[in-house]
N, C-alpha and C positions, 0 to 999 in steps of 0.2 A: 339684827337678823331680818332679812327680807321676810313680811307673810304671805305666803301663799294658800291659795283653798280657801278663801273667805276674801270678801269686800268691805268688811266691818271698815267702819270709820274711814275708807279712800274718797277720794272725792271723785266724779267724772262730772264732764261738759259735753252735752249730747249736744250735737246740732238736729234741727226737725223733730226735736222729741214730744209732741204735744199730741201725737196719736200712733198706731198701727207698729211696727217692731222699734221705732225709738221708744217709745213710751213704753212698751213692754219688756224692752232691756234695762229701761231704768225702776224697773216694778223689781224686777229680778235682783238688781242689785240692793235696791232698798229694804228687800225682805232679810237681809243681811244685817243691816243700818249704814249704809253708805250714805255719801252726800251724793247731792242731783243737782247740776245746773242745766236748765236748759235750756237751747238758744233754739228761737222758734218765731217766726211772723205772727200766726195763729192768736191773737187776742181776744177774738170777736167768733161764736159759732157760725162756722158755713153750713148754708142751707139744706147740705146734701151729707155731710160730714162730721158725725159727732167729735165732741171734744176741742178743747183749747190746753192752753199752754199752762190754763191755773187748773182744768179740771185734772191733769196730768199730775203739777204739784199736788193736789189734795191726796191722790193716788198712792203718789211715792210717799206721804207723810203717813197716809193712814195705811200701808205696807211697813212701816217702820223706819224707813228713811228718812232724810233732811231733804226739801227740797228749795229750788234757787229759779223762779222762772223769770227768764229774762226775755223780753220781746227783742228782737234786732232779724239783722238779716246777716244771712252768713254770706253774702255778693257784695256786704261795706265794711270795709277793712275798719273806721273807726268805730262799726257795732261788734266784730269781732276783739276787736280788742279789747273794746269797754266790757265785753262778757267776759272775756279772761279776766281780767281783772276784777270786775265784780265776784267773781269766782273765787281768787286768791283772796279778797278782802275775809268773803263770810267766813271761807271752810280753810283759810289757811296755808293753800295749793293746792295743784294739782296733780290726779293721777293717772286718771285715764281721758282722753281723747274720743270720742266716738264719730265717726262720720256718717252719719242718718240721714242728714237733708238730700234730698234727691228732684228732679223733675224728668218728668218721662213725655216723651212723644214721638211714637214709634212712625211716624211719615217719611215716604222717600225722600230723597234728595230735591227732585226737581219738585215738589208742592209744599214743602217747611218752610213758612216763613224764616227770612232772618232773624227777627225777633225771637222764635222760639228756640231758635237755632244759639242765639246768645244766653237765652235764660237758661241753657241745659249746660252748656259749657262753664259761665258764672256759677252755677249753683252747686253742680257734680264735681267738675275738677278743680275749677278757682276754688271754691267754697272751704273745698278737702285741705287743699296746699294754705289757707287764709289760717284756718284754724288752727292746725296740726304745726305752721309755723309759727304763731304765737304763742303755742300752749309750751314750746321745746325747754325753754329756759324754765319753765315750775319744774316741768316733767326730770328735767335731770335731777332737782332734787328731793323725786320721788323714789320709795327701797323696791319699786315695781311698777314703772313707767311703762304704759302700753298705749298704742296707737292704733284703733280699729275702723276697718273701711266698708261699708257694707259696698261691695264690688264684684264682680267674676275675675273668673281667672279668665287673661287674654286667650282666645280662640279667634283664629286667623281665620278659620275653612272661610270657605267664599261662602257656604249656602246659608249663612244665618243671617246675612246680609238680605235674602229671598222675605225675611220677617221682620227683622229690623233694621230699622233705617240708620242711614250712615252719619249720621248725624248726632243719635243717642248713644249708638255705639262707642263711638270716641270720648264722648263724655263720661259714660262709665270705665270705657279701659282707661281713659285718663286718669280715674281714679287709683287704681289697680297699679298703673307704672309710678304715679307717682309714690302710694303707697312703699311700693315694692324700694324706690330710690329712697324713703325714708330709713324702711330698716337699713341699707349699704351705709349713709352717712351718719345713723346715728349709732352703729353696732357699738361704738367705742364708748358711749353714754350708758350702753345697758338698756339703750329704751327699743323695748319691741314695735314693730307694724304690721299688723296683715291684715290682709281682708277676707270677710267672709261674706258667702252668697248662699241662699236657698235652692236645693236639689228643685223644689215645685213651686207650683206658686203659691203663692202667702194668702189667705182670706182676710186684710185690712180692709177699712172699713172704704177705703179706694176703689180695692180691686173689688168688692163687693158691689159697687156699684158697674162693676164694665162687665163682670162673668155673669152667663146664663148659670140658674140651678144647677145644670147639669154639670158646669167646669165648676162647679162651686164644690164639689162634691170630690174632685180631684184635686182638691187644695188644701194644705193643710195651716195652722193656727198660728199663729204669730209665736207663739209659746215656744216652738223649736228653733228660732232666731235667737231669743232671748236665754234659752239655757246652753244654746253653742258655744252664742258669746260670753256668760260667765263661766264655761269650761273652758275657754281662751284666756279670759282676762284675768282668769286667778292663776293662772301657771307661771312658771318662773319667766322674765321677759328675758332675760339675756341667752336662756337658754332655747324659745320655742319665738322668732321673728324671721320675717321675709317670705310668709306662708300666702298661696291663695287655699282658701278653706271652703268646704261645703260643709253647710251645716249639720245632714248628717252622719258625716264622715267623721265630723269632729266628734259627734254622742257614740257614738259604734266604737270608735278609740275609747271612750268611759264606759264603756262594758255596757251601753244601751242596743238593747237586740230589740226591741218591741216598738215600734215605731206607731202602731196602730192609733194609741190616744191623739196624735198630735193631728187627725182628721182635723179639719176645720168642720166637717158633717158626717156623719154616721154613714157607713158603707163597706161595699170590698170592690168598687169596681178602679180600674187605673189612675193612677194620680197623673196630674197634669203637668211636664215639667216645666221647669222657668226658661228664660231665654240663653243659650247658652251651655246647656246641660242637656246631660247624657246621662245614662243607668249604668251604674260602673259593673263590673261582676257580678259584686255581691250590690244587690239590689233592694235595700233595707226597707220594708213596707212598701213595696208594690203592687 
């Protein structure tokens, strides 16, 4: 029988999980006892950036999890793969998929280096598709195989384009379509894919360094990333894929009305939204 409602004993393979909502979705699952692998550059602390890839392991093991950290880059196909694989050796298989790794730089068109213009595309949508197609063959013989993209949902309007650059944009919707083409080809497997995105912005320890107090204050905690996603990832997959999700659209469906804790800072004044987002109707904690 498939379990759902718990992550006891599944394994996942987070890519970028060494700090900020990867590392805090694999805290979530581990409180559980899940397994953790996770695939991350990060060996060495940056100078502006707490945590690495082992301080993360420690995390997930003293939350009650197993954890697997593995250094590689999610842009070389044979460190993707060696992670999968080092993955099945420890824990057996696989069950969840997470796509965390990300790179951001929100510059026009005409001043983005090419270079960065490579690194957002290799790392957003190569990265996505590197993974997720490696991971497919454990996955099917998982009893609840799921695929999660942290991504938005495609938004065409011209004026988001006025803030973000055309450049990041495609890397992230690249995300989003591929995701979306995952669940069409794999419905027949049972294995779900969707993505989800943050209604505001996130206070990681990133964006902590680019917000004034003041938008810091309109930002809420990594914390509502990480329990969206295990109210996605413990559902039935065959039953709940090809979703673009906000995260807290997804907790308001689990009967969360109270939005308030997940402040990143003590307040009542406007929360700040993410790129891509709107206040729907119902406007949960604004």
């Amino acid at each position: 029988m498939t379990e759902t409602g718990s992550l006891r004993g599944k394994t996942l393979i987070i890519s970028g999980g060494s700090r900020g909502i990867g590392e805090a979705v694999a805290i979530r699952a581990a409180r559980d006892g899940a397994n953790i692998a996770l695939l991350a550059k990060t060996a060495e602390p940056h100078p502006k950036l707490p945590g690495t890839i082992y301080t993360a392991a420690a995390a997930i093991e003293e939350a009650g999890g197993r954890a697997l950290p593995i250094v590689g880059d999610v842009r070389d196909d044979e460190s993707v793969a060696g992670a999968v694989a080092q993955t099945v050796e420890r824990f057996g298989g696989i069950d969840i998929v997470v796509n965390n790794a990300s790179a951001i730089d929100l510059t026009a068109t005409e001043d983005i280096p090419m270079k960065k213009y490579d690194l957002m595309q290799d790392i957003n949508a190569r990265g996505t598709f590197a993974l997720s197609k490696a991971a497919i063959e454990h996955l099917r013989k998982s009893e609840n195989p799921h695929i999660l993209t942290f991504s938005p949902p495609v938004d065409l309007a011209p004026e988001w384009f006025d803030q973000v650059g055309a450049a990041y944009t495609l890397s992230k919707f690249g995300m989003t379509i591929l995701t979306l083409g995952f669940a069409r080809e794999l419905a027949a497997d049972g294995i779900a894919a969707n993505t989800l995105w943050p209604r505001t912005s996130i206070a990681t320890a990133a964006v902590r360094n680019l917000l004034s107090e003041e938008m810091l204050r309109g930002a809420r905690s990594a914390d509502i990333m990480s329990d969206a996603a295990y109210a996605v990832l413990t559902k039935p997959a065959a039953e709940f894929t090809g979703r673009c999700l906000i995260d807290d659209d997804v907790l308001a469906a689990e009967g969360i009305t109270d939005f308030e804790p997940y402040r990143a800072e003590p307040g009542t004044g406007p929360l700040e939204l993410d790129f891509w987002m709107r206040w729907p109707d119902r406007s949960p904690g604004r």
